[in-house]
C-alpha positions in Angstrom: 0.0 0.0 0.0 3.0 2.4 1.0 4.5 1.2 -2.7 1.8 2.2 -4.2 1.1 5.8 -2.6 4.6 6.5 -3.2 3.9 6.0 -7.0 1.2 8.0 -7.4 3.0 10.8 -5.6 5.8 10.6 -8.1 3.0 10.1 -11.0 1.7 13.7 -9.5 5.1 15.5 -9.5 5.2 14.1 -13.0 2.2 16.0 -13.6 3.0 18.8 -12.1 5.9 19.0 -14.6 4.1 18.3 -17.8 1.3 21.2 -16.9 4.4 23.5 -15.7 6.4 22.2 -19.1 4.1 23.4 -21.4 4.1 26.7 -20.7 8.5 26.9 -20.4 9.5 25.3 -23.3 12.9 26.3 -23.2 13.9 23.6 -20.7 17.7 25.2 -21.1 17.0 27.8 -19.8 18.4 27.8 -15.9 14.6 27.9 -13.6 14.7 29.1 -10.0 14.0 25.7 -7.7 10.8 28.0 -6.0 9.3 28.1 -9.5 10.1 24.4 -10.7 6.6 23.2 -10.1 3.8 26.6 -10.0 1.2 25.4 -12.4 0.1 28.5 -14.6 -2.9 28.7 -16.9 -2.0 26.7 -20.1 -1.5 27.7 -23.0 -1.1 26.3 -26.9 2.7 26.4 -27.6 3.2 28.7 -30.6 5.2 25.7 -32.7 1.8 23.8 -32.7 -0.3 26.3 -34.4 2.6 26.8 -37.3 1.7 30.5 -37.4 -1.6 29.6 -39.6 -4.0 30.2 -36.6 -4.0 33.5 -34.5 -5.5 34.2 -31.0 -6.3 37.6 -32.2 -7.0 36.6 -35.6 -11.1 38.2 -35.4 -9.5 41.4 -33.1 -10.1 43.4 -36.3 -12.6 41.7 -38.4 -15.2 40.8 -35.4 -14.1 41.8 -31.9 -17.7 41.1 -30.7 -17.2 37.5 -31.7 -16.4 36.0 -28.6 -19.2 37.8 -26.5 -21.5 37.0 -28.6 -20.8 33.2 -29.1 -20.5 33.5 -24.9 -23.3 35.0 -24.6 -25.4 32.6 -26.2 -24.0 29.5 -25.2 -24.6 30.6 -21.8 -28.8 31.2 -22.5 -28.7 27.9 -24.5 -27.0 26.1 -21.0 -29.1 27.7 -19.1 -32.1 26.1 -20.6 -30.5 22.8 -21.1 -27.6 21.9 -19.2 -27.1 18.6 -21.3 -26.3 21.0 -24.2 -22.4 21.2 -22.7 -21.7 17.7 -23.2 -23.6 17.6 -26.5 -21.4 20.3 -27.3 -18.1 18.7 -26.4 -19.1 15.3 -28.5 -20.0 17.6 -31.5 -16.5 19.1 -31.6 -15.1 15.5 -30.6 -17.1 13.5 -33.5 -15.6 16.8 -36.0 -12.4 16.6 -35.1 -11.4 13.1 -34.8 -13.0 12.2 -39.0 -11.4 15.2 -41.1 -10.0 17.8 -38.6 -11.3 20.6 -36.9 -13.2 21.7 -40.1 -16.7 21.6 -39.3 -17.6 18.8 -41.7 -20.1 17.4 -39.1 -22.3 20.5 -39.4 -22.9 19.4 -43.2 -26.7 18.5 -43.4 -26.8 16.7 -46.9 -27.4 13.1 -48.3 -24.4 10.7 -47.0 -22.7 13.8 -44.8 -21.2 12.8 -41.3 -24.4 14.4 -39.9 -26.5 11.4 -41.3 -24.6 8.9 -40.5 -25.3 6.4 -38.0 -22.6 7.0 -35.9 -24.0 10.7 -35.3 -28.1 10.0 -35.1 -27.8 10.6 -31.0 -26.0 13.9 -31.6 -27.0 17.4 -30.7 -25.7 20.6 -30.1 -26.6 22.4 -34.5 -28.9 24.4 -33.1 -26.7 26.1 -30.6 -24.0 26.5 -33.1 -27.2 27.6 -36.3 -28.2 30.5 -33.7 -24.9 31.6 -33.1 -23.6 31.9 -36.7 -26.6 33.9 -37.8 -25.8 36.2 -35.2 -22.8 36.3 -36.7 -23.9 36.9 -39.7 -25.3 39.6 -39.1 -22.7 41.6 -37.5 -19.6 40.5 -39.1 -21.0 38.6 -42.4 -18.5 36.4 -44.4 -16.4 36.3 -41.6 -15.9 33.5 -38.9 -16.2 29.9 -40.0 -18.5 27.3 -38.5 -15.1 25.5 -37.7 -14.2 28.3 -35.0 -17.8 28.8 -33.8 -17.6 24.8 -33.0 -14.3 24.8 -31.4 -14.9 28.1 -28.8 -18.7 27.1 -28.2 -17.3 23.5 -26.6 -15.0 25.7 -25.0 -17.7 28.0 -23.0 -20.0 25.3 -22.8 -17.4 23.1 -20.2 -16.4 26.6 -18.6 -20.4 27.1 -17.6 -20.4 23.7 -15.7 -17.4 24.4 -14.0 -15.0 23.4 -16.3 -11.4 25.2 -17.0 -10.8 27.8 -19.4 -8.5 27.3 -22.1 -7.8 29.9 -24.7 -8.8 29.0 -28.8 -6.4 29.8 -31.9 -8.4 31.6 -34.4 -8.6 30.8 -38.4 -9.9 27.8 -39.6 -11.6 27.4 -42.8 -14.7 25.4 -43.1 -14.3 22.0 -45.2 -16.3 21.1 -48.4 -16.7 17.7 -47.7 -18.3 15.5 -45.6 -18.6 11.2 -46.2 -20.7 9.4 -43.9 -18.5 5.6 -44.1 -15.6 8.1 -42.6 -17.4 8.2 -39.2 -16.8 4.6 -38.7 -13.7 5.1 -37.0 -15.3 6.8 -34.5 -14.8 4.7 -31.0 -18.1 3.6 -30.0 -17.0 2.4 -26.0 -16.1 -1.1 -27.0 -12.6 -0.9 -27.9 -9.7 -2.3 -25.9 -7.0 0.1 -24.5 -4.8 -0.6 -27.1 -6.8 0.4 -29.6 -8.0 3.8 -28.1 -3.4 4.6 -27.5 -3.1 4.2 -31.3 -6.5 6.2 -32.5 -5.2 8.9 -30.3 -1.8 8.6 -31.3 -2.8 8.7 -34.8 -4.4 12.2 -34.1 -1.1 13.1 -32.8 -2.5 13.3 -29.2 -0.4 10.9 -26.3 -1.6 8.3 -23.7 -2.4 11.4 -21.0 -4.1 13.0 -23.8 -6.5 9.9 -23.8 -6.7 9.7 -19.8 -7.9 13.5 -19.5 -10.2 14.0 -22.5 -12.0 10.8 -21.5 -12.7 12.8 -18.0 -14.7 15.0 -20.2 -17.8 12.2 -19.3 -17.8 13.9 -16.2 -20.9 15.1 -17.9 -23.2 14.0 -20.4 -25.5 10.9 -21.0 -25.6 7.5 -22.7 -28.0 5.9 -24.2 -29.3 2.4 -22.4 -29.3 0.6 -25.7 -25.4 1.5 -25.8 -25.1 0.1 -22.3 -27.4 -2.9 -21.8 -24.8 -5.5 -22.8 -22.8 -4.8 -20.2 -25.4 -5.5 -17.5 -27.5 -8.7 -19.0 -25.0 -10.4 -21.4 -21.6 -9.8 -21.1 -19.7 -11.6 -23.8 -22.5 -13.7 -24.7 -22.0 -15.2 -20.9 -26.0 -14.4 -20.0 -24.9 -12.8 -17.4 -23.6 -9.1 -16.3 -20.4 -7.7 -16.8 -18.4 -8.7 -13.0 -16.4 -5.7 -13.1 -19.4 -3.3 -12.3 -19.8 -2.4 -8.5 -23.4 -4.9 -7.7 -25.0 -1.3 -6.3 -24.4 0.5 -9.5 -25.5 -2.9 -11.4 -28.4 -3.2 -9.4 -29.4 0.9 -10.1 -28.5 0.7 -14.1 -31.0 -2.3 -14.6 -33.4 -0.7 -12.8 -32.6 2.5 -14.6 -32.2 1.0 -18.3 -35.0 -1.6 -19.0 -35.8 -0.4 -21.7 -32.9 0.9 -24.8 -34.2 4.3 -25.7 -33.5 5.5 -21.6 -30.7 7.5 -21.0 -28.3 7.3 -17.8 -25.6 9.6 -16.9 -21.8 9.1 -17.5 -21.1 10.2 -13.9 -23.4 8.9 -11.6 -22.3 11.3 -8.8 -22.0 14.6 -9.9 -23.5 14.9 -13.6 -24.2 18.1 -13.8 -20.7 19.4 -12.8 -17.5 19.5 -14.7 -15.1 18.0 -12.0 -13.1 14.7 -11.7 -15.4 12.9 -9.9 -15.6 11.0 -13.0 -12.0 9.2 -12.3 -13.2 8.7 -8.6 -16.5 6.8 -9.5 -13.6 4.5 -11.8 -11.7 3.4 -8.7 -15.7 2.3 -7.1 -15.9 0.3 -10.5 -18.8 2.7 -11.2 -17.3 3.3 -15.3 -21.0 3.3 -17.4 -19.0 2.7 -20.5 -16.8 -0.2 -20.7 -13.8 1.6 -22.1 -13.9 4.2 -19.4 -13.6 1.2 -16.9 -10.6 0.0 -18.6 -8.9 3.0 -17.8 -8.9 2.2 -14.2 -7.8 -1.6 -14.7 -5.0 -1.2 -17.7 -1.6 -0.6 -16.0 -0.7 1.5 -18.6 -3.5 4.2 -17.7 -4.2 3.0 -14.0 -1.6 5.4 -12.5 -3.0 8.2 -14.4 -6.4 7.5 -13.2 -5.8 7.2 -9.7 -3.8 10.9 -10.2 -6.5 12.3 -11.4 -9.1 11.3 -9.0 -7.0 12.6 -6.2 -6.2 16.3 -7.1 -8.5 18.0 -9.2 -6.6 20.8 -10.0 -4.0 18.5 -12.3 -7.6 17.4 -14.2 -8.6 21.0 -14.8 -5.4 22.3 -16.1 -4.4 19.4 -17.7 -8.0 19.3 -19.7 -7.0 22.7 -21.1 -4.0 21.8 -22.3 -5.3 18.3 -23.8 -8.1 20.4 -25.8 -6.3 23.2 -26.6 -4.0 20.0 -28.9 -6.9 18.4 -29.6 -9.0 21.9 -31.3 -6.2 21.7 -33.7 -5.9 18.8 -35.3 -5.6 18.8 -39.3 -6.9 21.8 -39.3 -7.5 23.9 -42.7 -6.5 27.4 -42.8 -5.5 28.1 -46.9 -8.1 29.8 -48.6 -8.1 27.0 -51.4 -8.7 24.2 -49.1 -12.0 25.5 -47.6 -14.3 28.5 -46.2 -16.3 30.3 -44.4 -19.5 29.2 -44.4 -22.6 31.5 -44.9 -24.5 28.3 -43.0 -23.3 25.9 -40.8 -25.5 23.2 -42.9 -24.7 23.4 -46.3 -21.2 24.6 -48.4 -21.7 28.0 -50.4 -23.0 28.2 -53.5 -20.6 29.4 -56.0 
């Protein structure tokens, strides 16, 4: 038991150092020993962004941007708190298929949007109302890609989620192909596969630890769900790694397929990393977030997590602010800005 405290102290200092890393990049550079290990609010290191995309790049062209886009999101939350994880899943299911380019907005005959992988998604209508807002006071100006991309932002800062700051200039994509969502994980993958889909976004093993805490909030469906807790690998019976209470509540809870259960059973309406905590209780709905906590390779970062929350917050900024970036278009001749969210322009 001592062994294993000691570990996940030095997992924690390890932390400490990747958050703290991050923001001094010029590890030649002699530190003083006081400073070593003060987190500071993270931040997107310049070489990542390859001086396409620009924190200031509306300052000029729509400096009301991001108050509007806050503004809203916030009214839209307010009515429906589920909208913040709806949000985050809408940028996830964009990003992780083409890039950050907005291709799951497309609304048109064998699009992402219509796919099956997407039918439980929601969150367009958040992103149509802010656009034509847009629209009308900076028109032809901020693509759908952006809009995405900040709005998953503000939505996980209004349930107490961290702040991280969004780079600026993405171009809308033209295309959109339904068959391309099936890579998408669906929660039945083994760990091994999740490392290499994330690694193949250029994202790393913490990445995939921290941006899976992002179930924190949100919902599954039962139908998703129900194998796990009648017939677990064909066995007739429920999956033995679920805590019998928890098992006990979700067949209660998800009799029938079309019923929908939180991710965090705890706190579901807050952003916090209670999410790693239920892991440790074996309380993981999906079966890949249970892995997390049983897989050596992402144990250790688990139990971190669940005991200082701080590390999760920061180090969620940081994972987004690599994950908002990936294959990102920013030449005028590989995409857009989009009049509408829904469809490409007419030309």
């Amino acid at each position: 038991m001592a062994n294993s405290s000691f570990f996940t102290f030095l997992l924690l200092l390890l932390l400490y150092t990747i958050v703290a890393s991050a923001n001094n990049p010029n590890d030649d550079e002699t530190v003083p020993s006081d400073n070593v290990f003060t987190l500071q609010v993270p931040t997107l290191d310049d070489s990542i962004l390859d001086n396409l995309l620009s924190f200031g790049y509306y300052l000029k062209s729509c400096p009301e941007f991001e108050s509007i886009l806050h503004n809203k999101v916030k009214v839209w939350i307010q009515k429906d708190h589920t909208l913040a994880a709806s949000l985050l899943r809408l940028q996830f299911h964009d990003c992780v298929v083409r890039g950050c380019d907005g291709s799951i907005l497309l609304d048109h005959d064998g699009s992402e949007r219509r796919a099956e992988a997407s039918k439980k998604l929601r969150g367009f209508k958040v992103i149509n109302d802010i656009k034509e807002e847009l629209e009308r006071i900076c028109p032809n100006t901020v693509s759908c890609a952006d809009i995405l991309s900040a709005a998953a932002r503000d939505a996980t800062v209004e349930l107490g989620g961290p702040y991280w700051a969004v780079p600026y200039g993405r171009k809308d994509g033209r295309i959109s192909i339904a068959k391309e969502t099936q890579i998408i994980p669906i929660g039945r993958e083994n760990i091994t596969s999740l490392i290499e889909f994330f690694q193949s976004k250029g994202l790393t093993l913490l990445d995939l630890v921290v941006l899976s805490g992002s179930h924190t909030i949100g919902r599954s469906s039962c139908g998703s769900i129900q194998y796990r807790l009648y017939n677990y690998q064909g066995s007739g019976k429920p999956d033995p790694t679920i805590d019998p209470k928890y098992l006990n509540f979700l067949q209660r809870k998800c009799r029938w397929a079309s019923e929908y259960v939180d991710l965090d059973a705890t706190t579901p309406n807050k952003f916090d990393n209670n999410f790693y905590i239920n892991l440790s209780k074996r309380m993981g709905l999906l079966y890949t977030d249970q892995l997390l906590y049983s897989d050596p390779r992402t144990s250790p970062l688990v139990s971190a997590l669940a005991s200082t929350p701080s590390i999760f917050q920061h180090q969620f900024a940081v994972s987004m602010s690599k994950f908002g970036v990936i294959d990102v278009l920013t030449a005028q001749d590989e995409g857009e800005i989009r009049t509408n969210c829904n469809f490409v322009n007419a030309y």
